[in-house]
N, C-alpha and C positions, 0 to 999 in steps of 0.2 A: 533095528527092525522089531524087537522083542516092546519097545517103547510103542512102536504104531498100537503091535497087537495091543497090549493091556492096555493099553490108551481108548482101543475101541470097545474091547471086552466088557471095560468099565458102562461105556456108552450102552452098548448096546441091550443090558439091564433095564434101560429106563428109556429103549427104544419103544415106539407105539409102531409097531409096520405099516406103513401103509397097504391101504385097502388092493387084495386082489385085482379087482377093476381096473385100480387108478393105474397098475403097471403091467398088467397082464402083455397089454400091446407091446412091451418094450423087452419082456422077458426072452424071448425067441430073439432077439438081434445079437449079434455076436456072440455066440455064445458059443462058438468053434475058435474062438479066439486064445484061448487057455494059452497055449504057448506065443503068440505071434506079441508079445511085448515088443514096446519099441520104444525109448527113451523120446522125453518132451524133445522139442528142437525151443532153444529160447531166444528172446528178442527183447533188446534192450528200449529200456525208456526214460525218459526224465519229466518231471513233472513245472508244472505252469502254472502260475497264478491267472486265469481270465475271469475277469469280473466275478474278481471275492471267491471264486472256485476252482479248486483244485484240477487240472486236466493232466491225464496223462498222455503224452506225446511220444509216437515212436524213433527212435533215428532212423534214417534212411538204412535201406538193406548194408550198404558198403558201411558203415562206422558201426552199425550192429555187427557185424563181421568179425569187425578188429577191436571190439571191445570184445567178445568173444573167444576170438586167439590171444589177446592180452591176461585175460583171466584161465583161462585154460594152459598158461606156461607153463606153470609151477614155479615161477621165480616168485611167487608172492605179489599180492597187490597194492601193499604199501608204499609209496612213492611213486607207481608207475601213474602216469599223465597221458593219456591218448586224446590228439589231436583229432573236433570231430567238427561237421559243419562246413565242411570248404577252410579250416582251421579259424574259426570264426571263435570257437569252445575248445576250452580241453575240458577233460572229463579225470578226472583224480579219481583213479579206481579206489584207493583204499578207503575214500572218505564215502565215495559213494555220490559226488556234488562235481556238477558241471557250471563251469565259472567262463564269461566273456573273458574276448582278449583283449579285444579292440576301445570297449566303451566301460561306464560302469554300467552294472546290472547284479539284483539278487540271485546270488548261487542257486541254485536247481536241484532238487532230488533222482540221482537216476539209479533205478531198479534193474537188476537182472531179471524177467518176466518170463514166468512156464504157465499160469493159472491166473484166471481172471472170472471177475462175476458182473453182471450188470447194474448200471450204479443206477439211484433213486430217479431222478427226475428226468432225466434224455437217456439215450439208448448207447450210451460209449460204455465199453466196457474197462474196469478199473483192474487193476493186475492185485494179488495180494502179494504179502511180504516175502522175500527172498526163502526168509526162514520156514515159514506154514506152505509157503507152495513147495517146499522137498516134503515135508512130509504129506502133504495131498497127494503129490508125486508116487510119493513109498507106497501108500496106501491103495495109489491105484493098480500098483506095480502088483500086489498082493493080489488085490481082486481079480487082474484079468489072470494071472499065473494059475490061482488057485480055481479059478473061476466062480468066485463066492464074492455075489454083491449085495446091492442092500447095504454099501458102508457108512458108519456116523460119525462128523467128528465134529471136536467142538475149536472153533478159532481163541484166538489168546483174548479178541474183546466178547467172547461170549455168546458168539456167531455159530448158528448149526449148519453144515453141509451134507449132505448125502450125496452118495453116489448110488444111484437107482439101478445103474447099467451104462454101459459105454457113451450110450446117446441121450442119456437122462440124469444129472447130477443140477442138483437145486440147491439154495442160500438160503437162510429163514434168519431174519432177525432176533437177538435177543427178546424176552418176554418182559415188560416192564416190571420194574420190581422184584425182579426174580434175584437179583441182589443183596437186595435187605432182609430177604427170608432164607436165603440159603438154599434155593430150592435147584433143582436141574433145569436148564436151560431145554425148554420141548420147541418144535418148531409153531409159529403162528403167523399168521396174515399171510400175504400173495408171495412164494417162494420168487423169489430171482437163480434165473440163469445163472448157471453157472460152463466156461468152457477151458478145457486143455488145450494150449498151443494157439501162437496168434493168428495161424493160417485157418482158425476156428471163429474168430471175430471181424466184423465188417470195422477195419481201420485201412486207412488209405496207406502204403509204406512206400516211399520213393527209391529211387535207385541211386540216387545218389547224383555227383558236383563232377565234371571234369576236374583232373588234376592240375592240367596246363591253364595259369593265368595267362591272357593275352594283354588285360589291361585294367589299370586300376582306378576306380572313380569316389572323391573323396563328396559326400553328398552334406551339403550345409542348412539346417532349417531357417525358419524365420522366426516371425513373433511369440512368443510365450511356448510353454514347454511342450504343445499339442500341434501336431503338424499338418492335420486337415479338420473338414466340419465334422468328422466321425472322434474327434480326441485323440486319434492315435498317436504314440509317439514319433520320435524322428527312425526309432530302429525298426519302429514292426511297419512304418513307411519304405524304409528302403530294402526290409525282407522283402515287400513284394515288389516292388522295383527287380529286384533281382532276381527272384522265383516266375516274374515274367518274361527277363530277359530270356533266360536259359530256355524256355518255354519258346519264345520267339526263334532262338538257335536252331532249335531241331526242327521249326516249319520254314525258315527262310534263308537260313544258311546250311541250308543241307548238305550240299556238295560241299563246301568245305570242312564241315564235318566228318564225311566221309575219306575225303581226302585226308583228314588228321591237320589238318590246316590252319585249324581250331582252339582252342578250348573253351573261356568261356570270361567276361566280365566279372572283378568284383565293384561291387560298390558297398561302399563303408560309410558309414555314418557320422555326423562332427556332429558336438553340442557344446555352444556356450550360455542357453540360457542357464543351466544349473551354477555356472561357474559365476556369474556374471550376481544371480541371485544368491549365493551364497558369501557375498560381501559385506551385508548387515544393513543393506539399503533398505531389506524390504522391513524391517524393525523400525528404523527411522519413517517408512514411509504410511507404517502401519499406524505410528503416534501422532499423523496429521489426519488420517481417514475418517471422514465421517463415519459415524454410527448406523445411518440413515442406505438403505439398499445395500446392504454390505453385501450380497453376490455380487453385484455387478462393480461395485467399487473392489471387490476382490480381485474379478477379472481385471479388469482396468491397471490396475495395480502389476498383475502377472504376466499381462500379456501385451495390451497398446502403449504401455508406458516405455516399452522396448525401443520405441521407434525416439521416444524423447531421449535415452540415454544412451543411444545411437550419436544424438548431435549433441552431445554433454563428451568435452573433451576429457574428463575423466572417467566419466565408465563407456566411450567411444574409446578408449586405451586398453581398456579391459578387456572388450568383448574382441576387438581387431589381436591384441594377443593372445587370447584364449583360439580362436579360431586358428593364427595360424601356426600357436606352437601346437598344436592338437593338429593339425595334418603334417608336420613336422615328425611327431612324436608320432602316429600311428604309421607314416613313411619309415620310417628308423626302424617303428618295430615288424612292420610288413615285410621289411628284407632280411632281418634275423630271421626272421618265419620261413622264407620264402628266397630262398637265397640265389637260386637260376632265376630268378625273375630278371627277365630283360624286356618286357615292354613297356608302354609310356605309361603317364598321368594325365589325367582330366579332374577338373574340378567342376560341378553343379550344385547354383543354392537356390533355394525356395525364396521368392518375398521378399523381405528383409535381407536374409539370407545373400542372395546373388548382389544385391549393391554392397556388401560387406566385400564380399568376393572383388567386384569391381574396383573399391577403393583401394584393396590389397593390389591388386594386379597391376593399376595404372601407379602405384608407386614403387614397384620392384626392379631392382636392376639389369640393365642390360646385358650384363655378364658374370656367371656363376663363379670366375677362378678370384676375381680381385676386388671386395665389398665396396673399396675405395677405387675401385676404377674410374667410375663417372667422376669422382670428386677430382682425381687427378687429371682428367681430361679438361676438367671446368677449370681447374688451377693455371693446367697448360695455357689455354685461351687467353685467361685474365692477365697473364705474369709477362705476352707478349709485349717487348718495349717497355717506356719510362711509364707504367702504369701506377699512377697517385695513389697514395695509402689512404686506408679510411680516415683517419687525423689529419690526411690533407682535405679530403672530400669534405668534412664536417666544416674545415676553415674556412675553405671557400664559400659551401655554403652559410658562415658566420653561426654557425652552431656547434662550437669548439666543447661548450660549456658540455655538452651530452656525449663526451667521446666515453668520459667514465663510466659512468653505465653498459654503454655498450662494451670496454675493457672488461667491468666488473659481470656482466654475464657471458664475456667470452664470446660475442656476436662480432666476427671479422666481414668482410664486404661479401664474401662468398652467402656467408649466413645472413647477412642483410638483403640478400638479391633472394632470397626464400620466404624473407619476412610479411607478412599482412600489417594491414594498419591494427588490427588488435593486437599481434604479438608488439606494434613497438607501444599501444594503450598499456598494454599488460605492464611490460618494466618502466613505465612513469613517463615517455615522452609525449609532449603537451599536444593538443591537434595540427596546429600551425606549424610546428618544427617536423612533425609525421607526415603531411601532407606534401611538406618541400623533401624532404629525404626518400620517399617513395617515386616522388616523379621524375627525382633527380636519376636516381638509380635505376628505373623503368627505361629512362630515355639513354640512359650511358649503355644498359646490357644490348640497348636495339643497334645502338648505333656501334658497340665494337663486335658484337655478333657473336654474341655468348650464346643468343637462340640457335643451338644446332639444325643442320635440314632435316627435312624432311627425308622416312626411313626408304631406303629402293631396296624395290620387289626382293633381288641379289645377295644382300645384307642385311643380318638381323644389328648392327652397331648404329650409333648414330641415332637411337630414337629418342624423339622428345619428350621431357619429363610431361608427366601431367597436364601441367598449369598451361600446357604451351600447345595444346590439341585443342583446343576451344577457341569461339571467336565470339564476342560479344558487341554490343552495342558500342563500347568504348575501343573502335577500331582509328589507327590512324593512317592513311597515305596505303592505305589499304594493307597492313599488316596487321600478323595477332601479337596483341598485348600480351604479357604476363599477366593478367589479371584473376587467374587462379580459379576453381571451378566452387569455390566456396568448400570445402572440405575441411573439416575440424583439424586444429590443430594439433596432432598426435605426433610420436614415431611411428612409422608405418613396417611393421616386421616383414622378414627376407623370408619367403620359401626355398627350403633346400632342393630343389626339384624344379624344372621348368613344366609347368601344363601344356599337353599337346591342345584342348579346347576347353572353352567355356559355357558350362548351359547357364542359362536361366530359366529359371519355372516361374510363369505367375510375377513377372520381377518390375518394380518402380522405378529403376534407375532413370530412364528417361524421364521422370518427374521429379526424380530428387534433382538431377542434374539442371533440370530447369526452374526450379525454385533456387537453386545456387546460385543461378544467377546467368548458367552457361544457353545460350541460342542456337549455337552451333559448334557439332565434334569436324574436325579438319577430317576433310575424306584421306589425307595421308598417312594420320594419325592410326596407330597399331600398339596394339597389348605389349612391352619391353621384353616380357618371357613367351606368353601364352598367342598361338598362332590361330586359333579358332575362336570364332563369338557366336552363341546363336540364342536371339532370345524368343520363347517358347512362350506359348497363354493360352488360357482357352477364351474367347470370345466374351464371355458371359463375365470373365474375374473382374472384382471392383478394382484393384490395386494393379492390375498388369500394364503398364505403357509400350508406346512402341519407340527404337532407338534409331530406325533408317530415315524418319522425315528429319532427323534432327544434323544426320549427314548432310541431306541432299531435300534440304527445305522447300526451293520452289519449284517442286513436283511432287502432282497428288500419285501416288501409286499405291496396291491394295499390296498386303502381306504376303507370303508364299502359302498356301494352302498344304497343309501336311497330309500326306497321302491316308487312305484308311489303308491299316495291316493287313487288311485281306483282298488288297488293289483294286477298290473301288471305294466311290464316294458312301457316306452315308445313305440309306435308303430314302430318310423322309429329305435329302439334298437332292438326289437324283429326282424324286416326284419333285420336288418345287421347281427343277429348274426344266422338267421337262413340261409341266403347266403351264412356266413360262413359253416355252418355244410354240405349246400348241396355240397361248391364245394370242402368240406374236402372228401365227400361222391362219390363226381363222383371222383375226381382226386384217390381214391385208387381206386377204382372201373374199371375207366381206366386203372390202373397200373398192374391188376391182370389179365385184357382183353389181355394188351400187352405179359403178360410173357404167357400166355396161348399161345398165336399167334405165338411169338417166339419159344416153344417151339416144336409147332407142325410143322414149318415150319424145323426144326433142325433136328426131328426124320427123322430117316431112314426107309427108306415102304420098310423095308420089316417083315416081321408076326413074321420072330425067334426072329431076334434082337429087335421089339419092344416086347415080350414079356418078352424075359430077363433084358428088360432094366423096366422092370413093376412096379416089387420088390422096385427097388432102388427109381422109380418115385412117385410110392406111399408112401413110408418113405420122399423123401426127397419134393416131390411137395404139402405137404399140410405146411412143415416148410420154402419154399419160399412164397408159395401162401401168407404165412397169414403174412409175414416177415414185408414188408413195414406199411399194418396196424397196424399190433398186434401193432409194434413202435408210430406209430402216436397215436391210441387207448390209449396206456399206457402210454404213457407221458400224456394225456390228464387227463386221471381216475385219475394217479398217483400226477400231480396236485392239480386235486378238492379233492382228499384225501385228500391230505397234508393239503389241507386248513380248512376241515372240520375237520377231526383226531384232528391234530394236532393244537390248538389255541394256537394264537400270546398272547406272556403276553405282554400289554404296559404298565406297571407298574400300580403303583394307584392313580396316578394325574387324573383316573376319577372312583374309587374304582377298576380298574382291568380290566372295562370294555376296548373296544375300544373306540378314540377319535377321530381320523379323518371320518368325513362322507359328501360324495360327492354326490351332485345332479347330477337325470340324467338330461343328457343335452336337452334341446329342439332343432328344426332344427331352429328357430327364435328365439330369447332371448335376450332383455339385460342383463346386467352385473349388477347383484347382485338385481333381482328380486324377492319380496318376494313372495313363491310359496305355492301354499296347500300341497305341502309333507314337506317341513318346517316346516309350522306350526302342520304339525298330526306329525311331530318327535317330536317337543317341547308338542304335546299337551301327546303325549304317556308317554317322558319320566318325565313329571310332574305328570301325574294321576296314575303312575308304584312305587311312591311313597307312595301313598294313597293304594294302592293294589287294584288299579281301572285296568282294559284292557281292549284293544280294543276289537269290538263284533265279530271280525274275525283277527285274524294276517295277517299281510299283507308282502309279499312275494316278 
């Protein structure tokens, strides 16, 4: 204390007082306050890099809390770690640095905050250092005690404060040059605000994350490191993914919430553009680049070039492993974390992203306990009876000469029935000898029925690999060929975990799959782990396809329309479709005005003939009158019958349900914006699992 005073003692020699006037008004306020001291209350924060600036961010009330009893222990705050964010961060009290769990990300500065001033250019206010806000603290503690204000102090860079009175304490910048002369630091230019305690400054502070996870969603980007047209990454994408979800919770699952029924979605973020570009490709790729537009050959280079080393069966290895030892590895560590967690998984990818997903999915096994199960099933099959060895197979077909090769890579008939004609290009077999050993083997696997059936409803065993859910041009006697969906030749990595569903956002699948070469997915055909499919667009996306005409080909049928969050259509939807009805409505309405007109202009005036003609008018004029609408009418009705009656099967690649669903459009949008009817579908069709619903269906 003895340091405040001579600290200000010093000051206050080379104080100029401000003018009477300037605080007269302010003198009379509190000034019965002498004893009613009351210690700051403080609130924790950690700082942000947003665009080149520094921002200070608060935690939520609940982790401001327990960063608060963690410090206040007296055990010391060296070592202690507090889990903060939904355990997204810890926060390392002694270092004073908040670190991700999940992804990489730069460490974060977090402050214990009593005192703050408002910073240069917007109106946030910035907290000062741990160490100057105790003594502001002290100092103010002195003032209201003694009841003696008018305080000066100076901050460690040079910074003058006053404290004028309770409701009047101002900032004044250093004076230029006041360094190289030596001179005291006086106040000048437009003071800044200054205020005590954060319940004094306009910052929004949340309340905080349910504790109960109910379910966890692993969210995968697409091309290049930027995850929408705004730049953002994949993680400040799926913070608000999830800061809408929770948002959604409290307006549409209400009742379960209250009930305790509840908690609340994570969704977690995957990246393997970093992993994928950290290979040394983009050094090689940098020494062929023109010179010429280098932004845009930058981008190209960062971002669309992604899609090429997608079908590049070596860094198609890369990125399918990266992907799924990273939901792998944040599974492993999400139950360390989180160790009652007993609900499922979902997986959703953006883009690029979701067909990543997809190729992982359609080649994972159909049972968790035994890697080689399938392969022992397939062995069972082949091993029935006097089944010829491959060195018979080659003999007969007089291609004995090629058994070496296939010895020397260890390709037995099990691994030759998986083979394309490029893997037998690949280890040296000539076209002619490739062509007879493929068709040889295509027609033996058909005809001893190594093709497993088709998966029932009852049973998740039994499902067919990949290659064997497609049906292509090259069909014979009306069977599916193995002819393989075109898919790079990789290992395709195992998930520890079966996925309850699959989103898609924005996803090309259905166009990579038909550039593969695939026409048609068998409506029998279903994910080997994952029991949900649902692919998601907005109308407007360049890259989004759709996967149900590729089911159920010869019929046109439009998408599932995703409901608006707030259980109505869009506005400017609603007017267009009501514009329609009225000028469906006036244009018969006209139509029946005209034939009235017409015909009254046609009758003949006179009393006998329009009486005899009455009979016939009355029979035949209420079957024109009503001709043109009844038509319009019933094709309309007969329509939304059909649609309603009569449901579309799109097989069971999402259990039977429908899979394509389309956002309605906004009159302003970009392309591929994550929207609240999005997230209340993902949030619907995950808690429809749980036998949770929404507190209203929404229409």
């Amino acid at each position: 204390m003895s340091s405040v005073q001579s600290q200000q003692e010093q000051l206050s020699q080379s104080d100029p007082s401000p003018s009477p006037n300037s605080c007269s008004s302010f003198e009379l306020i509190d000034m019965d306050a002498g004893s009613l001291y009351e210690p700051v209350s403080p609130h924790w924060f950690y700082c942000k890099i947003i665009d080149s600036k520094e921002t200070w961010i608060p935690f939520n009330s609940e982790d401001s809390q327990q960063l608060e009893e963690a410090y206040s222990s007296g055990k010391g705050c060296n070592g202690r770690v507090v889990p903060t964010d939904g355990g997204r961060y810890d926060v390392h009290l002694g270092e004073r640095m908040r670190y991700a769990v999940y992804w990489d990300e730069l460490a974060s500065e977090v402050r214990r905050c009593t005192w703050f001033y408002k910073g240069d250019k917007d109106n946030k206010y910035v907290p000062y250092s741990e160490s100057f806000s105790q003594v502001l603290e002290e100092t103010y503690m002195l003032a209201v005690t003694l009841d003696e204000w008018k305080k000066k102090l100076e901050s460690p860079n040079r910074e003058i404060i006053i404290l004028h009175n309770p409701k009047l304490m101002v900032h004044y910048q250093p004076v230029a040059g006041s360094d190289d002369w030596g001179s005291t630091p006086t106040e000048q230019g437009r003071p800044r605000t200054v205020k005590r305690g954060v319940e004094n400054i306009s910052v929004d502070i949340h309340c905080g994350e349910p504790l109960q996870i109910d379910h966890l969603v692993f969210v995968v980007h697409g091309i290049g490191p930027a995850c929408d047209l705004r730049f953002r990454s994949i993680v400040q994408c799926v913070n608000d993914f999830r800061s809408v979800s929770l948002n959604l919770l409290q307006t549409h699952f209400k009742k379960a919430q209250e009930n305790q029924q509840i908690g609340r979605v994570e969704f977690l973020p995957v990246n393997w553009h970093s992993p994928l570009h950290s290979t040394g490709v983009d050094v090689d790729l940098q020494r062929i680049t023109l010179p010429s537009i280098n932004r845009l050959r930058h981008f190209t280079n960062d971002t669309i070039l992604d899609v090429f080393f997608y079908n590049s069966p070596t860094y198609c290895q890369t990125i399918v492993d990266t992907v799924a030892s990273e939901m792998n590895r944040i599974y492993t560590l999400f139950l360390q974390r989180n160790p009652d967690f007993k609900g499922g998984v979902s997986i959703a990818g953006h883009s690029l992203g979701s067909l990543i997903l997809f190729d992982i999915l359609t080649n994972q096994k159909d049972s968790l306990g035994d890697i080689d199960s399938e392969k022992d099933s397939l062995n069972i099959v082949m091993d029935q009876g006097d089944t010829p060895t491959l060195e018979e197979d080659l003999k007969k077909l007089q291609l004995s000469e090629f058994f070496d090769i296939f010895e020397k890579e260890k390709v037995d008939k099990e691994a030759l029935a998986l083979c394309t004609d490029r893997d037998l290009q690949e280890i040296g077999i000539p076209l002619g000898p490739r062509k007879k050993i493929l068709n040889y083997f295509s027609t033996r696997k058909n005809s001893m029925g190594i093709k497993r059936p088709a998966p029932q409803p009852a049973s998740g065993a039994n499902i067919p690999k990949e290659s064997e859910f497609c049906s292509s041009s090259n069909t014979r006697n009306g069977d599916y060929l193995d002819v393989g969906i075109g898919q790079v030749s990789v290992k395709y990595p195992r998930l520890i975990y079966k996925p309850e569903i699959f989103f898609a956002f924005g996803s090309p699948i259905g166009m990579f799959l038909t550039v593969r070469g695939l026409k048609r997915i068998d409506p029998n055909y279903r994910f080997p782990t994952c029991k949900g499919f649902f692919n998601i667009y907005h109308p407007f996306d360049p890259v989004a396809y759709r996967i149900e005409p590729m089911v159920v080909p010869g019929v046109e049928f439009e998408p599932m329309l995703i409901p608006h969050h707030k259980g109505r259509k869009r506005m400017h939807l609603e007017l267009r479709e009501g514009l329609t009805r009225m000028s469906m409505d006036l244009k018969n309405n006209l139509l029946g005005s005209l034939r009235m007109a017409w015909k009254s202009f046609t009758r003949a005036p006179y009393p006998a003939l329009q009486a005899s003609e009455t009979p016939e008018e009355t029979e035949a004029e209420p079957e024109s009158t009503s001709e043109k609408p009844s038509d319009v009418n019933t094709e309309e009705t007969s329509v939304a019958v059909k649609e309603e009656v009569l449901p579309i099967n799109v097989g069971m690649l999402n259990g039977g349900q429908r899979i394509d669903y389309v956002l309605q459009e906004k009159p302003i949008e970009s392309f591929n914006e994550e929207s609240e009817d999005t997230v209340l579908l993902v949030l619907k069709e995950i808690y429809q699992t749980q036998g949770i619903f929404l507190d209203q269906p929404l229409q």
